[in-house]
N, C-alpha and C positions, 0 to 999 in steps of 0.2 A: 339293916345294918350288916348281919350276917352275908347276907347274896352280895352287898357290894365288898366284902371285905373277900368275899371267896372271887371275884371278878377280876377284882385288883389282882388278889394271888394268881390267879389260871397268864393274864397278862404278862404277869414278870417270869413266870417257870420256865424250863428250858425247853426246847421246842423237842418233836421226835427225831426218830436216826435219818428221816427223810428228809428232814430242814436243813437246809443250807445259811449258817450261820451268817449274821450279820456283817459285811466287812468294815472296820475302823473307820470311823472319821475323822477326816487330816483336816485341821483349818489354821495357817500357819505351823506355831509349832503346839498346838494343842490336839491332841489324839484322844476322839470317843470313841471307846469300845464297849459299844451295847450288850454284846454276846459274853465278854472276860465280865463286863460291870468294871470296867478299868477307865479312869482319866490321868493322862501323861502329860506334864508338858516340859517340853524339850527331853523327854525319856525318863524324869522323873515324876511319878506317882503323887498325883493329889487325892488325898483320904476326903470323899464330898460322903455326906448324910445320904440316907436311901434318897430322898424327895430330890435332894439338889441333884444327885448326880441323875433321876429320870427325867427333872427338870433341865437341863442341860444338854440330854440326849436328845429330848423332843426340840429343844431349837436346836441344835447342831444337824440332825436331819431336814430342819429346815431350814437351814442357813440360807442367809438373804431375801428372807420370805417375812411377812408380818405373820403374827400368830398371836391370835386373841387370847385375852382370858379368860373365855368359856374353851377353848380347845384344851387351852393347859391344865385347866382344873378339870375340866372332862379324863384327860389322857393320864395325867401325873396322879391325882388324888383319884376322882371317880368319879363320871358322870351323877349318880348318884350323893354325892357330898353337901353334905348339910350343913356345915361350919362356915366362919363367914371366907369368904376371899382373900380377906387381910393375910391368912395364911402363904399364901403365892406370893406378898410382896414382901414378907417376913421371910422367906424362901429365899427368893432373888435376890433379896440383898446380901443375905449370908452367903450363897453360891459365887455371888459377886466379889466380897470380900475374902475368901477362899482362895479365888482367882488371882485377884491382884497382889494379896501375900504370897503365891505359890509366884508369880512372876517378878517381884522383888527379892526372893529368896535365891533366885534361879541366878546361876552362871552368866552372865552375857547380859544381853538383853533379849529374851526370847519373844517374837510376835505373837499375842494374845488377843484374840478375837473377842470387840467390845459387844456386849449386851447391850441396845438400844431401848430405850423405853419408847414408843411412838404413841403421839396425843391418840386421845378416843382407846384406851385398853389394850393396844397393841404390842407387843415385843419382837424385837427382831435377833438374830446374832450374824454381826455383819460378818460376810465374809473377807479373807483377810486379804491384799494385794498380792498379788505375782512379784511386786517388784523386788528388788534384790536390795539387801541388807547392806 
């Protein structure tokens, strides 16, 4: 329990002077910044829990890509994670409702990049249209 909680910690620290931090990700108007630990959408600040917001990082780096639920609960919790799964979709959902109050609350209508659940354990985060508003 220890070695995976110190594994998890060495994961999220900050990297040396030699790293070249993370740059943002833009998907519509939602902005992950792995490196600050910051989510914006439309420039204002969504407060996510440590899980949802790493949960959220790891699909935004994969946007448009399926991402199982052995990767996520490998990457977000810990390959080593002994609890049952149900956690991830206790996660999602709250991350999800998070999202959708932060884009009803918002100014305008800001585009919010949907969470897909895909049959067989999959998740995706679509990315969002080029088209114009």
């Amino acid at each position: 329990m220890l070695l995976a909680r110190l594994r998890a910690h060495l994961r999220r620290r900050p990297q040396g002077p030699g790293h070249h931090a993370e740059a943002p990700i833009r998907l519509g108007d939602l902005t992950v910044d792995a490196s600050a630990r910051r989510c914006l959408l439309a420039g204002t600040e969504i407060l996510l829990r440590p899980k949802e917001f790493e949960l959220l990082a790891v699909l935004a780096r994969n946007a448009g890509a399926a991402v199982s639920r052995e990767t996520l609960m490998a990457q977000v919790w810990d390959e080593n994670w002994f609890g049952p799964t149900k956690t991830l979709d206790v996660t999602l959902a709250s991350l999800r409702r998070r999202l959708h109050q932060a884009a009803a609350d918002a100014p305008g209508a800001p585009v919010l990049p949907e969470i897909t659940t895909l049959r067989g354990h999959n998740y995706r985060l679509e990315p969002v249209s080029a088209e114009p508003r």
